[in-house]
C-alpha positions in Angstrom: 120.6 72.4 87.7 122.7 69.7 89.6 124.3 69.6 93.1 127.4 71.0 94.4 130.1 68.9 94.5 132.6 70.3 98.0 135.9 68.9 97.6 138.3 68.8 100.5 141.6 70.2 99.6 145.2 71.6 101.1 144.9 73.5 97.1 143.2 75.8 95.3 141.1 74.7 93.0 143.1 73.7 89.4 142.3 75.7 86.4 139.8 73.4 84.8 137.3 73.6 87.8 136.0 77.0 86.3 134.7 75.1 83.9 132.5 73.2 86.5 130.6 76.0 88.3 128.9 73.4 90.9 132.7 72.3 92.3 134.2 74.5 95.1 137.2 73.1 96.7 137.4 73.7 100.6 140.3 73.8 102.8 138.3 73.0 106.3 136.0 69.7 106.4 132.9 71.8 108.8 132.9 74.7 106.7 132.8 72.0 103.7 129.6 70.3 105.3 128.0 73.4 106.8 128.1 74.9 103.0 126.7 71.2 101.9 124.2 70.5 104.5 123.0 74.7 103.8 123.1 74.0 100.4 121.0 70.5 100.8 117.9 71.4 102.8 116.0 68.8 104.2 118.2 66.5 101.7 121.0 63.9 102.6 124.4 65.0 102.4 127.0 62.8 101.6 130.9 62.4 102.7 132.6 59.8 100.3 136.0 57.8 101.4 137.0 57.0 104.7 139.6 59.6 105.0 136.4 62.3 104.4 134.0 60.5 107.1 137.3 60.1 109.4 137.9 63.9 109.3 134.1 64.7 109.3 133.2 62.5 112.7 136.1 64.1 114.5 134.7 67.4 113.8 131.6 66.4 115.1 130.0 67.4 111.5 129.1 64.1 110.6 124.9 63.0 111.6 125.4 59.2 110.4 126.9 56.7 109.1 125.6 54.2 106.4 128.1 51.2 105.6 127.6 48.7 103.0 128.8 45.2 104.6 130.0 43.1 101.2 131.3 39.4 102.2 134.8 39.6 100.6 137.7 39.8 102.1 140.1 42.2 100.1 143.0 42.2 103.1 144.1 46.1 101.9 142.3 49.6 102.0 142.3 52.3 104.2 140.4 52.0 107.6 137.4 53.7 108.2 137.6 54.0 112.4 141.3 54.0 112.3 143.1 56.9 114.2 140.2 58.5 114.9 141.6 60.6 117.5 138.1 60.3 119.8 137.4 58.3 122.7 134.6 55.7 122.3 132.0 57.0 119.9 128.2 55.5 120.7 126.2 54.9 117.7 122.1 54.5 117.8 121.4 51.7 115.2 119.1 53.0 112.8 118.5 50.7 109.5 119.6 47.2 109.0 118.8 46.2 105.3 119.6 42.8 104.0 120.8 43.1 100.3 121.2 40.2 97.7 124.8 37.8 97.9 124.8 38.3 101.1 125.6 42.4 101.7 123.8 44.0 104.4 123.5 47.9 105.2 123.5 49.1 108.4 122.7 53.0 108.6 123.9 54.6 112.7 122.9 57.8 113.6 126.2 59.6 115.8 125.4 60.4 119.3 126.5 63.3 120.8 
């Protein structure tokens, strides 16, 4: 069975994605997670990268946010709340988890 897989792209989808029936590239991130969340149910949906959650919580598509604190400093990577293009953005705490060495998970709900 599986789950589809919506991938954001400015292309049409290569060749070899006909051989993947559950893959449908998308040009437009809410149609993307309208499709996802229809598709889903009562299910989470989820919105891997930055540049995906970026795009998604300025269109106002995205419910929450669940980050995965780890305590090492890498000093590159893209920025998750960079250039957001929003004023501020209030966030209702949800889940705080404390995780072994010292990584914590913090899940906010978005407010509208």
């Amino acid at each position: 069975m599986g789950y589809p897989i919506y991938i954001l792209s400015r292309h049409a989808a290569p060749g070899w994605a006909a051989d993947w029936p559950l893959v449908r590239y998308v040009d437009d991130i809410g149609r993307a997670m309208s499709a996802a969340k229809e598709r889903a149910g009562s299910r989470d949906v989820l919105a891997h990268g930055a540049g995906i959650a970026r795009l998604a919580l300025a269109a106002g598509v995205l419910d929450e946010i669940e980050i995965h604190l780890v305590p090492v400093l890498l000093g590159e990577g893209r920025l998750l709340f960079d250039h957001l293009g929003l004023g501020p953005q209030e966030l209702e705490r949800v889940r705080v988890l404390e995780g072994e060495n010292g990584i914590t998970h913090l899940r906010f709900r978005v407010c509208r």
